[in-house]
C-alpha positions in Angstrom: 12.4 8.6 60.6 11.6 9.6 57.2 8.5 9.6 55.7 8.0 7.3 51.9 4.7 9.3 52.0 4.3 11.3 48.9 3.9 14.6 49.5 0.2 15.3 48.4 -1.0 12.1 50.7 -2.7 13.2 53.8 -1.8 12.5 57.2 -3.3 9.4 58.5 -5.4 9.2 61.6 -6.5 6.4 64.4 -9.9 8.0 64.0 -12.6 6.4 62.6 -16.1 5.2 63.4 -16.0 1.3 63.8 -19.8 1.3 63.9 -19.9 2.8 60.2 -19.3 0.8 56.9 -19.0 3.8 55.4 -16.5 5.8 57.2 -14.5 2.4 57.5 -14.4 2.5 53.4 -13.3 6.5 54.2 -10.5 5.3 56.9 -9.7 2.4 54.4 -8.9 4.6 51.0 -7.1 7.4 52.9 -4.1 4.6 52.9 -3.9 5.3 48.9 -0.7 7.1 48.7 0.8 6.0 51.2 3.3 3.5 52.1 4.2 1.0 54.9 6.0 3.6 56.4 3.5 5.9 57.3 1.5 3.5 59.0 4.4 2.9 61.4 5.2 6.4 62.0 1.4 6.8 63.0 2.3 4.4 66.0 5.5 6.8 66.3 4.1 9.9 66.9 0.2 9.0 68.3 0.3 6.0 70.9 3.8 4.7 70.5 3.6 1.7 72.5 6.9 -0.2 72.2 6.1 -3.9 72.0 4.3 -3.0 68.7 7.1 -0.8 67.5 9.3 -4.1 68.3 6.8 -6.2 66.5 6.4 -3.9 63.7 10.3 -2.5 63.2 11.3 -2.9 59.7 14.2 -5.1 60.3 11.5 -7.6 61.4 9.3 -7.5 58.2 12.3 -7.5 55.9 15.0 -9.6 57.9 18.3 -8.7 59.1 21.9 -10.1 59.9 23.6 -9.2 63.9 26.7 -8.6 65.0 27.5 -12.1 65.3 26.6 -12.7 61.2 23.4 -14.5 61.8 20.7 -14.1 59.5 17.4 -14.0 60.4 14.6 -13.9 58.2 11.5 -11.4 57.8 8.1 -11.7 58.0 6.1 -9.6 55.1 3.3 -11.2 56.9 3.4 -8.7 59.6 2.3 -5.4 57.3 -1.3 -6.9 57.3 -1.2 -6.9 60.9 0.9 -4.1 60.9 -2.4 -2.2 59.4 -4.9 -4.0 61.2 -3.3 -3.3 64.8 -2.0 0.2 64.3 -4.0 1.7 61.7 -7.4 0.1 62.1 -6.5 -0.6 66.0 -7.6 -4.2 66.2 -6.0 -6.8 67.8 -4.2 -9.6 65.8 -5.2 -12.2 67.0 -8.9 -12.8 66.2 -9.2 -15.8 64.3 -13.3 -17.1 65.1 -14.5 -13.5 64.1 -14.9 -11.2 61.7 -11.9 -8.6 62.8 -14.6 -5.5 62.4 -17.0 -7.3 64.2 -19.5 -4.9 64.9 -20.5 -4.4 61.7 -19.9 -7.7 60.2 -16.7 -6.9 58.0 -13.4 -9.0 57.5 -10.4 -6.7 57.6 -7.7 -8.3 54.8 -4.3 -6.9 53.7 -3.4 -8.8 50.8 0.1 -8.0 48.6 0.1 -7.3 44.5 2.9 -7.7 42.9 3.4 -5.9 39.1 4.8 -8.4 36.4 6.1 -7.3 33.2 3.3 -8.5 30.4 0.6 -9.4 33.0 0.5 -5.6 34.9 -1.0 -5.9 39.1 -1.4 -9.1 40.2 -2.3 -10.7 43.4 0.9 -12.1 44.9 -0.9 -15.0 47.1 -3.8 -16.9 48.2 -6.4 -14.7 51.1 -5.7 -16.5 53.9 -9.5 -17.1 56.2 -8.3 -18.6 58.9 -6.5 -22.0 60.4 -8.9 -25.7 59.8 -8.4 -27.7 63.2 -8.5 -31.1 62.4 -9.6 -32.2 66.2 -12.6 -29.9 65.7 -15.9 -30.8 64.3 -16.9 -28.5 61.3 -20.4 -27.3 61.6 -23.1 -29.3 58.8 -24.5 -25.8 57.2 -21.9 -23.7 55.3 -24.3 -20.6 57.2 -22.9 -21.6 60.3 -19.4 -21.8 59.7 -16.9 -18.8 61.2 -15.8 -18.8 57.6 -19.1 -17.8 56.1 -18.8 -15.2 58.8 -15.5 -13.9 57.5 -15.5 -14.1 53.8 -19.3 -12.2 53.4 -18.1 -9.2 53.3 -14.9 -8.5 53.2 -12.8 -5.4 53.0 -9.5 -5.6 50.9 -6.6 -3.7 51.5 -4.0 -3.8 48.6 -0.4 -2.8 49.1 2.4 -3.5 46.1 5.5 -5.6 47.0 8.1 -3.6 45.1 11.3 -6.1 46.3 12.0 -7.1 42.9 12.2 -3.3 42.2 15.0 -2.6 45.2 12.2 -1.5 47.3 12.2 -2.0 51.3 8.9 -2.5 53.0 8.6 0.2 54.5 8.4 1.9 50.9 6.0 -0.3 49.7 2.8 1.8 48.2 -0.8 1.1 49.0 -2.3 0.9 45.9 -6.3 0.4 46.5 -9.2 -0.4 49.1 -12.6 -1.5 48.6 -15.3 -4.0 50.2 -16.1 -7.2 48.4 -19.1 -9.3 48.6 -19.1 -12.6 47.3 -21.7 -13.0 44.2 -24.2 -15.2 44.9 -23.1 -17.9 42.0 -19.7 -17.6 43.8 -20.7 -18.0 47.2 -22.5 -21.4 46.2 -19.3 -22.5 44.7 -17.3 -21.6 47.9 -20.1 -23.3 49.5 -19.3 -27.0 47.5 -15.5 -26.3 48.5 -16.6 -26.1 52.4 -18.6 -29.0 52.3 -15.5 -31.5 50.9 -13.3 -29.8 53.3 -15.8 -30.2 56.3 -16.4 -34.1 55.3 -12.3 -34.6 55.0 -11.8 -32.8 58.4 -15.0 -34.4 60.1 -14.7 -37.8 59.2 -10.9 -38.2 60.0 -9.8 -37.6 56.6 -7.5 -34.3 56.9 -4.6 -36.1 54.9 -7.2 -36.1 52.1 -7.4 -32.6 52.1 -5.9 -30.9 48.9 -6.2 -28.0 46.8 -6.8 -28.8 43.5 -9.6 -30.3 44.8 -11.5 -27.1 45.5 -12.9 -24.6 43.3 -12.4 -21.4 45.0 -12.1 -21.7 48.7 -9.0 -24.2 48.9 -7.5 -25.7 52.0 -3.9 -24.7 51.6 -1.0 -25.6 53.1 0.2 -23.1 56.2 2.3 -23.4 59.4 2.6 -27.3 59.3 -0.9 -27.8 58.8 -4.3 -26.8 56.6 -5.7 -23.0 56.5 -9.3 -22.1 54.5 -8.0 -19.8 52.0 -9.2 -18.4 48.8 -7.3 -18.8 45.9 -4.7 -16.9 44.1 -6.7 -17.1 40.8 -10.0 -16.4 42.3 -8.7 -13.5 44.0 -7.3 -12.2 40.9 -10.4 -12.2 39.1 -11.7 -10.4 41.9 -9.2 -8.0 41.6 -9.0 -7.3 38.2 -12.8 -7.5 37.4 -14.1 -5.4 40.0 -11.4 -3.6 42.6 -8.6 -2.5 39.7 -11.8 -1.4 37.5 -13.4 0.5 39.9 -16.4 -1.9 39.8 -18.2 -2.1 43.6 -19.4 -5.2 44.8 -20.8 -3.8 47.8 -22.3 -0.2 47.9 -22.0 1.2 51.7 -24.2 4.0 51.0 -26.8 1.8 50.0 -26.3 -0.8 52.6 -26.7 -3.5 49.1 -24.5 -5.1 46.5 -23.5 -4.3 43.1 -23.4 -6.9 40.8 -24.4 -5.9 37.8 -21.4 -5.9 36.4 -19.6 -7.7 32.6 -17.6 -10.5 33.4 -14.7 -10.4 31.6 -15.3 -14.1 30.2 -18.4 -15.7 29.9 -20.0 -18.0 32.5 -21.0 -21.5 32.3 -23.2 -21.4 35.2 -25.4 -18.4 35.9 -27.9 -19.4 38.6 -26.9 -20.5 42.2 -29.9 -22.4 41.7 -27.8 -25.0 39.4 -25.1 -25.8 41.9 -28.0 -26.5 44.8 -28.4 -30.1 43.9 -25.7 -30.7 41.6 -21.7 -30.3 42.1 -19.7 -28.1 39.2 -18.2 -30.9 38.1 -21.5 -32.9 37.5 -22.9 -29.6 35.3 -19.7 -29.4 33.0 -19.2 -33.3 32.4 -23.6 -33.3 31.6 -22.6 -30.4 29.2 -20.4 -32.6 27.7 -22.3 -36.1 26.8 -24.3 -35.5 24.2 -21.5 -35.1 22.0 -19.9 -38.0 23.1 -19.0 -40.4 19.6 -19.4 -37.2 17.1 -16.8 -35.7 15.2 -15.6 -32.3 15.4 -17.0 -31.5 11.9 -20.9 -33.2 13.1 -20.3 -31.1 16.9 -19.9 -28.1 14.8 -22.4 -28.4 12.2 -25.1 -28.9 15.0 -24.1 -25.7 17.0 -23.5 -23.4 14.3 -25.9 -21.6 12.0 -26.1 -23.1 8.7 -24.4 -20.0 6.6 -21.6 -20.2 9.4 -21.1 -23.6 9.3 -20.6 -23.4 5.3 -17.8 -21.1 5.5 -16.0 -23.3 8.3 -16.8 -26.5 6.4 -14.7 -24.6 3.2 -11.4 -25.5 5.3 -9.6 -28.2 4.4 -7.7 -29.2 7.5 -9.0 -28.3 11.3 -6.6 -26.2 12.6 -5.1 -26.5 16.3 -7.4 -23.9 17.4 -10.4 -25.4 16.3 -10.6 -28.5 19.0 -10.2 -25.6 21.9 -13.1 -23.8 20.6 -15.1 -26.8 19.9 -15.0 -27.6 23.3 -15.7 -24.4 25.0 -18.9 -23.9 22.5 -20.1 -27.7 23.8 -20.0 -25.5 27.1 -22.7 -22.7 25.5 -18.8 -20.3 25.9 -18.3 -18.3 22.6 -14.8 -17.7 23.8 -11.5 -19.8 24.8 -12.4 -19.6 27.8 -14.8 -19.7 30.6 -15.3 -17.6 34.1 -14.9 -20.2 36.5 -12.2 -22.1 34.7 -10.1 -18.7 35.0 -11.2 -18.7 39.0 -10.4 -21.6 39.7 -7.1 -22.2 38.3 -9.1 -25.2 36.2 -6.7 -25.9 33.2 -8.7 -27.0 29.9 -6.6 -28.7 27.6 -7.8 -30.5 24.5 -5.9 -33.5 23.8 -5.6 -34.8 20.1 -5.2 -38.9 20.0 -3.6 -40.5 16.9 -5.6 -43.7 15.6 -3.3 -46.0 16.6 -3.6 -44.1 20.6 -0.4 -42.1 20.2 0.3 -39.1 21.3 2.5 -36.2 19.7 2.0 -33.4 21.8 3.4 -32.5 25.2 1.6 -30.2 27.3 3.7 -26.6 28.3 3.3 -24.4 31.1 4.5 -20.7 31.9 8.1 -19.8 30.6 10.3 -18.6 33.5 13.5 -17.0 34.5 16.0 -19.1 35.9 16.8 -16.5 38.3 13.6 -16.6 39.8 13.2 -20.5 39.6 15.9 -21.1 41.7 14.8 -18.5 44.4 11.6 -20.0 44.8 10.1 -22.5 47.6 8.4 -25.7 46.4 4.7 -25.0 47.5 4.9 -20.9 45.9 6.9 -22.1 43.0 5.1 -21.7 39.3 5.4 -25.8 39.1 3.1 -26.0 42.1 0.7 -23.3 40.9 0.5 -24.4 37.4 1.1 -28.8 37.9 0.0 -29.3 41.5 -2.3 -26.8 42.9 -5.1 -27.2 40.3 -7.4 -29.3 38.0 -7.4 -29.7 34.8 -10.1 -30.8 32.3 -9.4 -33.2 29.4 -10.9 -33.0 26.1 -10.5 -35.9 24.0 -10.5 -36.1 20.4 -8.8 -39.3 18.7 -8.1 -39.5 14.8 -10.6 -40.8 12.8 -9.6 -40.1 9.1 -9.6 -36.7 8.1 -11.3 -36.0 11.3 -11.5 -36.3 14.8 -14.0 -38.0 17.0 -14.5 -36.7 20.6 -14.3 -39.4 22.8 -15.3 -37.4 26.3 -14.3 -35.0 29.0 -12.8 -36.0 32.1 -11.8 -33.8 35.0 -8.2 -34.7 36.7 -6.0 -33.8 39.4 -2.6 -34.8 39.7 -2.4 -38.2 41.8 -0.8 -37.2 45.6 1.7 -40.1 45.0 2.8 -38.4 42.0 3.7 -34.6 43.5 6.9 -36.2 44.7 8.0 -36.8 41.3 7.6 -33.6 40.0 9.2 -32.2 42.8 12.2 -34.4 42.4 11.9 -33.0 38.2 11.7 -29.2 39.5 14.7 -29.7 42.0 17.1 -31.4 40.0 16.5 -28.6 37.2 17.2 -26.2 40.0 20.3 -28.1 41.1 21.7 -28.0 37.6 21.0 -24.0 37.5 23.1 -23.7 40.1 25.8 -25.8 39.2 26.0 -24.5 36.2 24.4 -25.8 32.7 26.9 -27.3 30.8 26.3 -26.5 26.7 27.6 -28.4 23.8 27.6 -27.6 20.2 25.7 -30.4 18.8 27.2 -33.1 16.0 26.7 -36.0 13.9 28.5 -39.4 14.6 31.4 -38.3 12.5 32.3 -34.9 13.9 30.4 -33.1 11.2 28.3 -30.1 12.9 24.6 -30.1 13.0 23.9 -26.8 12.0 20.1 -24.8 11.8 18.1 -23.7 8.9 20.0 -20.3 9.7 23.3 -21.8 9.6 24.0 -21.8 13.8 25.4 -24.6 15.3 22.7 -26.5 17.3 23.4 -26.5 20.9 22.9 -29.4 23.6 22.2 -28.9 27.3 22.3 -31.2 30.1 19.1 -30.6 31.3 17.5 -34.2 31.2 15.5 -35.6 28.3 15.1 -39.2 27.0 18.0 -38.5 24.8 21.2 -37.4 27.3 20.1 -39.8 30.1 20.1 -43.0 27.5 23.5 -44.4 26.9 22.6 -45.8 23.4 21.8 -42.0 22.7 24.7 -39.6 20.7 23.2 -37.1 23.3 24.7 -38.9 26.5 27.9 -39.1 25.6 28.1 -35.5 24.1 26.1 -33.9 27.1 24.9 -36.6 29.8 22.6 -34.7 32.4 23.5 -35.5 36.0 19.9 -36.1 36.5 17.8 -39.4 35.9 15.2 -39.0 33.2 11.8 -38.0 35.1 8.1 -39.6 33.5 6.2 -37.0 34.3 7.6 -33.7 33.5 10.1 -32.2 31.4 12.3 -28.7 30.7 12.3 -27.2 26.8 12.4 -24.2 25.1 9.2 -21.7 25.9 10.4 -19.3 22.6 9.7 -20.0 19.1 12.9 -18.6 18.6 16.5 -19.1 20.0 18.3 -17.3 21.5 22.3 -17.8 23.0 24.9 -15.8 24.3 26.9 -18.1 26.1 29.9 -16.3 27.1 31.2 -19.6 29.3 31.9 -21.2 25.9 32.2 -18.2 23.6 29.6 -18.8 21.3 26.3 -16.2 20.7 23.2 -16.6 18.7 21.8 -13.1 18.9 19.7 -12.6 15.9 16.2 -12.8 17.7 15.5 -10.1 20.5 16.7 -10.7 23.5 13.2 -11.1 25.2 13.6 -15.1 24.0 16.1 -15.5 26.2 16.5 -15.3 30.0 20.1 -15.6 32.2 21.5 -18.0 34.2 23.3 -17.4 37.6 26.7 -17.3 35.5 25.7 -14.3 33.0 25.0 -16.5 30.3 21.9 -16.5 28.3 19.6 -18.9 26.6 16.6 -19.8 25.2 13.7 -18.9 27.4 12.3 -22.4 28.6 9.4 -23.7 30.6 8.5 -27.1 32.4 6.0 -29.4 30.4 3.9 -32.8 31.2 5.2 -35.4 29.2 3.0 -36.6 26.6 2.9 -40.4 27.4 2.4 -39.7 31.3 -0.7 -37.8 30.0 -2.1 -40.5 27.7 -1.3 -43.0 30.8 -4.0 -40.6 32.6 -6.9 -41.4 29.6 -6.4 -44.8 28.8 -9.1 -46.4 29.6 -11.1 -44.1 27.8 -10.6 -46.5 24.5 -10.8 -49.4 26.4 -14.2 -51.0 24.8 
């Protein structure tokens, strides 16, 4: 076989001393430059014992069809173990331990995967191990086989080049390095183990969800729950410290490393804080004593007084304004805050008319309908970005020329309510792949409705409250197969259009072509992304004007 190696990468070895945190860092980092490949020809040429070569053949990791035309699938899950069995010559099947037991150290292979604006990122959630719902969790978070394995922890990066015609086997490894949790960090994982040991130890495992965690999240795997760490708390991890060079844990010294810049700022600095009081509790106590003032009174009070002149000098409050309002009620100088960004927690100021209206919908990530309709449910983006997190209202409601803020409130997305967004993300899939139908748009009389550029305005059939209402110009022009759905919605992502719809012969081409994104059919239009519907969000914050 032939090596993907590159040709300045050195041979790798079995050898190493297990008994030595530094020479397993050594052992570890001599996989940079390499790729999947080599790791298997290392079991080629040293031991080669064949049930692993079975295991471990390529076809296996990536999938195959036989001779009779079945296809059967591949398991990328097997290059972790792939390393860990070969390479680091542990077995796979340690699940109580830390796999380098004898000096305390969880072995993880974890994929990256680049993406065009965002560079490296971490493909998935770090998988700890499997949560038995007939077991009893032990009481102290110290005790737990999950303290054990997520102390100190040494990460093994490879990059999943598939979208870049790349096989496994020629997948690179990109970089290792030990991680030890921060302390602040570790208390948080340790408020994510206690909800998942009460769920599991008094009977409630169908309680168990992941927006409910911080950091340490009890995912969904193989049918039933696993301890994992989170794709977004992993790629802080990542980006902060392993991509940066940063060390979190310093072998020589046998000590960590944390003196190291966050790249946001923190709202909780001191374990100490989270001993006696959840996150949840801190960030909502933040909060109250600007409860009933306006945005103008919130910033007068945290702003110096020469500051506050020259932002008084506006005459309207931008957009902007109620996101930074509430992030400096937090003590954050940013838009943003460290374990907001960890945990996948999405802030999201909401702006109340007077008479408890609501104009604004709330978007999520534009996508490419390629990749939408390739995706499973529970790794799509909608699951990610609607399901799989929490999000934290801030509520401002009209009040004259100003705004009065009314509270924060965290919230997760009701279980009964995933169905229904599933049902929204699979009937937008279904209509990808039967095709979207377009429509120039028209008035009553024939007349074209034309833009402020002069282009005809173009329907879809993608569902809104317009083509699924009968009394609407919209249904009979372009009915959508699909039934409206309350909670969310598909619309354009670009501020600016783009068409070139080959199916009907018409093209809009004027903006770059980075606005738009193809469908299966080679057609292309304007970039779009899923969004909440405003009125299911100001169902969610009712009561919140309710005297």
């Amino acid at each position: 076989m032939k090596s993907h190696r590159k040709e300045d990468a050195m041979s790798l070895s079995y050898e190493y001393d297990k008994h030595d945190r530094r020479d397993i860092l050594r052992h570890a980092k001599a996989l940079e430059g390499c790729v999947v490949a080599d790791v298997y020809e290392l079991e080629v040429t040293g031991k080669h014992r064949n049930d692993i070569l079975q295991y471990y053949a390529e076809k296996c990791i990536q999938g195959w069809t036989d001779e009779y035309g079945t296809s059967h699938r591949g398991d990328k899950g097997r290059i972790g173990f792939l390393v860990q069995e070969v390479y680091f010559d542990e077995p796979r099947d340690n699940e109580a331990q830390a796999d380098l037991g004898a000096v305390g150290v969880e072995l993880k292979v974890s994929p990256l995967i680049y993406k065009t604006r965002a560079g490296l990122k971490v493909k998935e959630r770090l998988v700890l191990g499997m949560i038995n719902r007939n077991e009893q969790l032990p009481e102290k978070f110290c005790d737990s086989h999950i303290y054990e394995k997520c102390k100190l922890m040494m990460l093994v990066y490879y990059i999943d080049e598939t979208n870049q015609g790349r096989t496994p086997f020629q997948f690179p490894f990109h970089k290792s390095a030990y991680v030890k949790i921060p302390e602040v960090d570790m208390a948080m994982i340790e408020q994510d183990y206690r909800y998942i040991r009460d769920c599991v130890n008094e009977g409630r495992y169908s309680d168990l969800h992941e927006s409910e965690a911080h950091y340490l999240s009890p995912c969904t795997k193989n049918g039933g729950r696993a301890f994992s760490f989170k794709p977004s708390y992993m790629n802080q991890l990542f980006s902060e410290y392993i991509d940066a060079n940063n060390l979190l844990y310093d072998p020589d010294k046998d000590e960590e490393t944390y003196d190291i810049i966050r790249q946001y700022d923190a709202i909780i600095s001191d374990a100490e804080e989270l001993r006696d009081h959840t996150f949840e509790e801190i960030v909502l106590s933040r909060f109250k004593p600007y409860i009933g003032m306006t945005v103008t009174e919130i910033r007068q009070s945290l702003m110096e007084p020469d500051d506050f002149e020259q932002w008084s000098s506006k005459t309207t409050i931008d957009k902007a304004e109620f996101a930074r309002t509430t992030f400096a009620m937090l003590g954050i100088t940013s838009e943003q805050a460290e374990e907001f960004v960890r945990s996948n927690t999405y802030v999201k100021t909401l702006r109340v008319n007077s008479d408890l209206t609501m104009n604004e919908d709330i978007s999520f990530s534009a996508f490419e309908f390629k990749d939408l309709i390739e995706e499973t449910w529970e790794e799509s983006t909608v699951y990610e970005e609607m399901v799989d997190r929490q999000f934290l209202w801030s509520v401002f409601k009209e009040d004259g020329d100003d705004f009065v803020f009314f509270g924060a409130r965290f919230w997760r997305l009701p279980q009964e309510d995933e169905s229904i967004i599933r049902k929204g993300w699979e009937d937008i899939r279904d209509i990808i792949r039967e095709g979207v139908e377009f429509v120039k748009d028209q008035k009553e009389d024939g007349t074209p409705i034309l833009t402020k550029r002069g282009m005809n305005r173009m329907l879809n059939n993608f569902p809104d409250t317009r083509n699924t209402n009968p009394k609407r110009k919209e249904y009979r022009l372009c009915k959508s197969p699909k039934e409206y759905n309350k909670i969310i919605s598909i619309r354009p992502h670009a501020s600016l259009v783009y068409y070139d719809l080959k199916s009907i012969g018409y093209a809009d081409t004027e903006n770059p072509r980075s606005n738009g994104s193809e469908l299966p059919n080679g057609d292309v239009m304007t970039k779009q992304c899923f969004w909440f519907n405003n009125e299911y969000i100001l169902e969610q914050i009712q009561d919140m004007f309710e005297e």
